[in-house]
C-alpha positions in Angstrom: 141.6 116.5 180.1 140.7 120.6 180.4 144.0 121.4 179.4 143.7 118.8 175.9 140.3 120.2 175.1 141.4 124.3 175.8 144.0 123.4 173.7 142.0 121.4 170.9 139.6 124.8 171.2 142.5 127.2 170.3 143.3 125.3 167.3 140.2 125.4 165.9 140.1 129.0 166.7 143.1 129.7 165.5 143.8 133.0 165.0 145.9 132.9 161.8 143.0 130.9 159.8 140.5 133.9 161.5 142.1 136.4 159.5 140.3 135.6 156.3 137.1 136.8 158.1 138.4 139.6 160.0 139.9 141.1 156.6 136.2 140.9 155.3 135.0 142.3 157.9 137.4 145.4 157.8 136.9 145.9 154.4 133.1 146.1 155.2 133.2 147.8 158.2 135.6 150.6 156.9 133.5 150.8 153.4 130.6 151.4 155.4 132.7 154.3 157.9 133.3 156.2 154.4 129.2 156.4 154.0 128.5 157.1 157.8 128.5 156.4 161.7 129.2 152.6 162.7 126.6 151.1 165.1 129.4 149.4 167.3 126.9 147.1 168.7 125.6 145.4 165.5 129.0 145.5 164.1 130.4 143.3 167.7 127.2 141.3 167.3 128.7 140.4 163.3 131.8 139.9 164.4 130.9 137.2 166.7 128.7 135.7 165.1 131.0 135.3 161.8 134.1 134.2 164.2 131.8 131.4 165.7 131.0 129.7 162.3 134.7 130.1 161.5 135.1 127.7 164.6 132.1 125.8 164.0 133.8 125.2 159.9 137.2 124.5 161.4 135.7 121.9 163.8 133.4 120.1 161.6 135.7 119.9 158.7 137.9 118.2 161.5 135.7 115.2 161.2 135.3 114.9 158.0 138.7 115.0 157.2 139.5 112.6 160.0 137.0 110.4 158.1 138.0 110.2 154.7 141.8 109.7 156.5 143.2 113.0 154.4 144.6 114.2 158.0 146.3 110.9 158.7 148.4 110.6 156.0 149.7 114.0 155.9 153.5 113.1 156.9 155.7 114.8 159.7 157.3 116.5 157.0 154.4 118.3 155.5 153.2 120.1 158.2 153.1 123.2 158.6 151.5 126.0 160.5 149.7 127.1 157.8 148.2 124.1 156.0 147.5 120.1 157.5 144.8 120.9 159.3 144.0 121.6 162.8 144.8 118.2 163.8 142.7 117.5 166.8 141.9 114.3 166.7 144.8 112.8 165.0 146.5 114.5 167.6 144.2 113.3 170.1 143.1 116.7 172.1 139.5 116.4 171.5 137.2 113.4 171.1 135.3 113.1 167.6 132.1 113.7 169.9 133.8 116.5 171.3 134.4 118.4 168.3 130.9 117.9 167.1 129.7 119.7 170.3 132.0 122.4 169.5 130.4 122.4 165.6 127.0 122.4 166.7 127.1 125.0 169.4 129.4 127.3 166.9 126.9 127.2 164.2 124.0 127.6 167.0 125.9 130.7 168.2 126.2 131.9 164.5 122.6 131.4 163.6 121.5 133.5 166.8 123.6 135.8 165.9 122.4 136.1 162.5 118.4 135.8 163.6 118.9 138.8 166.3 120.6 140.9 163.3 118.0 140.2 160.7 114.9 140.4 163.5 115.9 144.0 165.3 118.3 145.0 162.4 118.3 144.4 158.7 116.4 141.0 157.6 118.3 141.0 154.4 121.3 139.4 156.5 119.5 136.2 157.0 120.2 134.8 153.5 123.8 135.7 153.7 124.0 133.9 157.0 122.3 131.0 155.4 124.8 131.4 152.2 127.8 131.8 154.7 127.1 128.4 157.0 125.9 126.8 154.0 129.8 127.2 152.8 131.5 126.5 155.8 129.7 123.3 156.5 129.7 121.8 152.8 133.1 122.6 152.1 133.9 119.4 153.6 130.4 117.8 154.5 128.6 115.8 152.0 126.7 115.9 149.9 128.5 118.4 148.2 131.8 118.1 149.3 133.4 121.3 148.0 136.7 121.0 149.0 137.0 117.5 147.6 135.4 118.3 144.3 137.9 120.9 143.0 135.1 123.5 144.4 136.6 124.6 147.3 138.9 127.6 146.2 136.2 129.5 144.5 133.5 129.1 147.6 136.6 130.7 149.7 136.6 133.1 147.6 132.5 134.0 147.3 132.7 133.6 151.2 135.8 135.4 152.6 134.9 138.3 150.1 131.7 139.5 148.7 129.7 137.9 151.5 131.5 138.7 154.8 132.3 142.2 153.0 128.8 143.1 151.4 127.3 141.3 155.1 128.9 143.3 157.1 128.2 146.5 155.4 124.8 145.6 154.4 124.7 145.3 158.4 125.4 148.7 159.1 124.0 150.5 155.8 120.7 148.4 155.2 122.1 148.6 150.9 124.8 147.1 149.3 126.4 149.3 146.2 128.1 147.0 143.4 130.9 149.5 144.4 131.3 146.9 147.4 131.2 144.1 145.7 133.7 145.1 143.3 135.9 146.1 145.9 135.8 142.7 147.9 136.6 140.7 145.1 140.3 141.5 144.9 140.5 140.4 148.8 138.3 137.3 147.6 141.2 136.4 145.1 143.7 137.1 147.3 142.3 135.0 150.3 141.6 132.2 148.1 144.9 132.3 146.8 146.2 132.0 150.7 144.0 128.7 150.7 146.2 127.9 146.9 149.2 127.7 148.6 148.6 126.1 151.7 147.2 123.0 149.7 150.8 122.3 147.8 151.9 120.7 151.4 149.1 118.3 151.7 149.1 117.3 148.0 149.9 113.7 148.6 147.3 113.2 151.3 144.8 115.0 149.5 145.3 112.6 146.2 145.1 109.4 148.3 142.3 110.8 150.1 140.2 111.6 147.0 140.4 115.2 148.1 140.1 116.7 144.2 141.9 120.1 145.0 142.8 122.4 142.5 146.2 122.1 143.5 145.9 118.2 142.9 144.1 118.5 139.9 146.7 120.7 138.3 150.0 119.0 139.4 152.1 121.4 141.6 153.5 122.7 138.6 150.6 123.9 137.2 149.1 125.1 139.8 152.1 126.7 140.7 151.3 129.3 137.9 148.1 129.0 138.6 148.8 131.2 142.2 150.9 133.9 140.7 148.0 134.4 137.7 145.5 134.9 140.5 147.7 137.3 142.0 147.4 138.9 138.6 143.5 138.7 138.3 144.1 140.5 141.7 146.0 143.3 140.8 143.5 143.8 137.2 140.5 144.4 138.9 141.7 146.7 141.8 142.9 148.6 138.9 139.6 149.1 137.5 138.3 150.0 141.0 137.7 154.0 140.5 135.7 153.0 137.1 133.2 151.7 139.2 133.0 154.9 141.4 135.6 153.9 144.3 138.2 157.1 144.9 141.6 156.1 143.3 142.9 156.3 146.8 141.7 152.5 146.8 144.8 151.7 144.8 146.5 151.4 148.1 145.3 148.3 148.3 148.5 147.3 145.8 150.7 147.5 148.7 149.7 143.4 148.7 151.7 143.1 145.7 155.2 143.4 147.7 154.2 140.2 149.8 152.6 138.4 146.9 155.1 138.5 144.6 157.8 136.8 146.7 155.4 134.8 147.3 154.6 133.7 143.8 158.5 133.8 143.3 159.2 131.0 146.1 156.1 128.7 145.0 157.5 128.2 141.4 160.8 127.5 142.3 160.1 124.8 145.1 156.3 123.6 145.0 157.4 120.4 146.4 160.0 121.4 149.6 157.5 122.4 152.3 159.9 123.9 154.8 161.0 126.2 151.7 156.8 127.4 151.7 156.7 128.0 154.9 157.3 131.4 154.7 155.9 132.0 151.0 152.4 130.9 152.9 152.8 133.5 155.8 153.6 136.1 153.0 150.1 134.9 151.3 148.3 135.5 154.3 149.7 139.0 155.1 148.9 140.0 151.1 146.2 139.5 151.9 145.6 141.7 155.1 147.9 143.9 153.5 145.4 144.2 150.6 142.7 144.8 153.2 144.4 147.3 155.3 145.3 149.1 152.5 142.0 149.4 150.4 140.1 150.6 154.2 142.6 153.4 154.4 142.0 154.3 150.6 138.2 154.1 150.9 138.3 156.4 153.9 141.1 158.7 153.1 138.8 159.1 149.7 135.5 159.3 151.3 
């Protein structure tokens, strides 16, 4: 039984899905390097506390999903490590009770986190530690259901971001430039678009379910374009990066293109063969860390 819930925890912690944060919180971190020194505590103290609603999202959004039967009708052949969902209780390592325990003492963990920050710190955190659990537990909760009303996409985007990013400076700065806004909205795009692709695999569960994606709401074809033109949007507005005041060095950040692109490329010629996405959703997820590896170097090489 130990061995079924450690196992059920790692899932729901798992490290691939964490990424999306931990980019935002590079970005952030490094943007806020380039203007001076990094308290190290506060900056542990956001890093846990974002990571535990990440685990607190994953696990609610386990139950819901289990509820509205979208996990149970994702077939063997759709799976994949990216996309399906954590599969916990279909798979039967933790107890619908369990993973509510695991929910409830995430967020708690979050909000302490958060309240400690905001009390001893910078109070302005508090509202985006509202905005940021208010996103991971609606994405799937109800009453507003984000994920299953075609909404989801964009709040990974707003999240994964401008919030995590701008928090996480805002933590160590106490201000926020529109310079860092700017600059978080490419990794926004890009993250969102990992979430794109990873949705073509449970497309059939996800219609049967009710689950209004964007990916079901455009047909696989269309949404199919729909990926490569937000690797596009991507691309425009790191471009226009230094016109907001970021040193051109940012433009590192296009070293994302080289994984996107591929990816793009194997998405419009097979949007329906899952084990041909496979690796176009692992090259989504490293354009993405790509993109924020790259702009941190650029902001501090041009700080």
């Amino acid at each position: 039984m130990a061995t079924k819930f450690a196992l059920g925890f790692w899932r729901l912690a798992d490290p691939k899905i964490s990424l999306a944060s931990a980019a935002g919180m590079l970005l952030g971190a490094s943007s806020a390097a380039a203007a001076g020194p990094i308290a190290v505590g506060w900056l542990l103290l956001t890093v846990l506390g974002i990571f535990a609603v990440e685990v607190a999202k994953n696990a609610s959004g386990e139950v819901f999903d289990w509820d509205s039967g979208t996990d149970l009708r994702i077939r063997d052949e759709d799976r994949s490590p990216f996309s399906g969902g954590k599969r916990v209780l279909v798979d039967a390592l933790l107890t619908r009770r369990q993973a509510w325990g695991i929910a409830i003492g995430g967020y708690a963990v979050g909000a302490a986190a958060g309240m400690i920050i905001a009390g001893w710190r910078e109070p302005g955190v508090v509202w985006f530690g509202l905005a940021g659990m208010a996103f991971a537990f609606f994405y799937h909760a109800p009453p507003f259901r984000l994920s299953y009303r075609g909404l989801g996409e964009v709040a990974v985007a707003v999240a994964y971001g401008p919030l995590v990013t701008a928090g996480t400076f805002l933590v160590q700065r106490g201000t926020i430039p529109t310079s860092i806004i700017l600059l978080s909205v490419p990794l926004g795009v890009l993250i969102a678009a990992f979430l794109w692709i990873n949705e073509f695999p449970d497309y059939s569960a996800d219609a049967l379910s009710g689950k209004r994606t964007l990916v079901v709401r455009l047909g696989r074809a269309g949404a199919a374009e729909g990926f490569a033109w937000l690797g596009v949007a991507a691309a425009a507005i790191l471009a226009l990066l230094p016109v907001a005041g970021l040193p051109p060095s940012v433009w590192l950040g296009g070293v994302a293109a080289f994984r996107f692109v591929p990816a793009a490329r194997i998405l419009m010629a097979s949007p329906e063969d899952t084990a041909r996405l496979v690796p176009a959703q692992a090259m989504a997820l490293q354009a993405f860390l790509l993109y924020a590896v790259g702009a941190s170097a650029g902001i501090l090489l041009g700080s």
